[in-house]
C-alpha positions in Angstrom: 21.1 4.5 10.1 17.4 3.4 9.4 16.5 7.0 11.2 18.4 9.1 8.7 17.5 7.4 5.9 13.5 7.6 7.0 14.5 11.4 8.1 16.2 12.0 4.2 12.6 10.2 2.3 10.6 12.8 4.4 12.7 15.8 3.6 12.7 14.3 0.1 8.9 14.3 0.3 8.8 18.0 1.5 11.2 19.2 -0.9 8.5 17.1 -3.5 5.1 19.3 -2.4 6.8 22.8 -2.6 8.1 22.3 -6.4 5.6 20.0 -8.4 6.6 21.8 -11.7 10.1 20.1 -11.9 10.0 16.6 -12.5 11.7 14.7 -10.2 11.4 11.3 -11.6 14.7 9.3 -10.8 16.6 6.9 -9.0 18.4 8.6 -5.8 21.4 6.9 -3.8 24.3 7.6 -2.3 26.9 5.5 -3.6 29.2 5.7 -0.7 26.7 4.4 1.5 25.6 1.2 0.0 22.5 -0.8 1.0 19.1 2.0 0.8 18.0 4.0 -2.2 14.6 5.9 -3.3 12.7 5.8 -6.1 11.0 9.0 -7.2 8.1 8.3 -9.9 6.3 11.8 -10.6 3.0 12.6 -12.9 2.2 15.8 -12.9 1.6 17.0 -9.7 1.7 13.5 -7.4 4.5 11.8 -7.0 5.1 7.9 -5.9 8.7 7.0 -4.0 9.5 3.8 -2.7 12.3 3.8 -0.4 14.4 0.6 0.1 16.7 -0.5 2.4 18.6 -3.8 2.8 19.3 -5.0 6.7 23.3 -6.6 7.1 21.5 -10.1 6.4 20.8 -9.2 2.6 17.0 -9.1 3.7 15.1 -6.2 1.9 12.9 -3.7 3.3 10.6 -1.4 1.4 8.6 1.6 2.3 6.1 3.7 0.1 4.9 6.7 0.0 2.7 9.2 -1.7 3.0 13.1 -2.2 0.0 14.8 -3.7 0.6 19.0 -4.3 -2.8 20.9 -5.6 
């Protein structure tokens, strides 16, 4: 599970750098799968996600990352 969800922030990443003119500010999650979401913050053409992921013990883990496009 922690795979594809690392595998879905990077493709969310790529898909970030090609297309800086839309704003992809939100909140993304899949509601059927409960427990990991991302965070998508964008200004202008960098964008800040933080992906989080809660293990079966309740215990959070959080992951960052930056996308710059020029």
């Amino acid at each position: 599970m922690i795979k594809r969800m690392l595998v879905a922030m990077l493709v969310l990443t790529a898909a970030l750098r090609a297309d800086a003119v839309a704003d992809m500010t939100d909140i993304w999650w899949n509601p059927n799968e409960n427990g990991w979401g991302v965070n998508v913050v964008q200004s202008n053409t960098t964008q800040f996600l933080t992906f989080f992921l809660y293990g079966p013990n309740g215990q959070p883990t959080w992951y960052v990352a930056v996308s710059y496009t020029h």
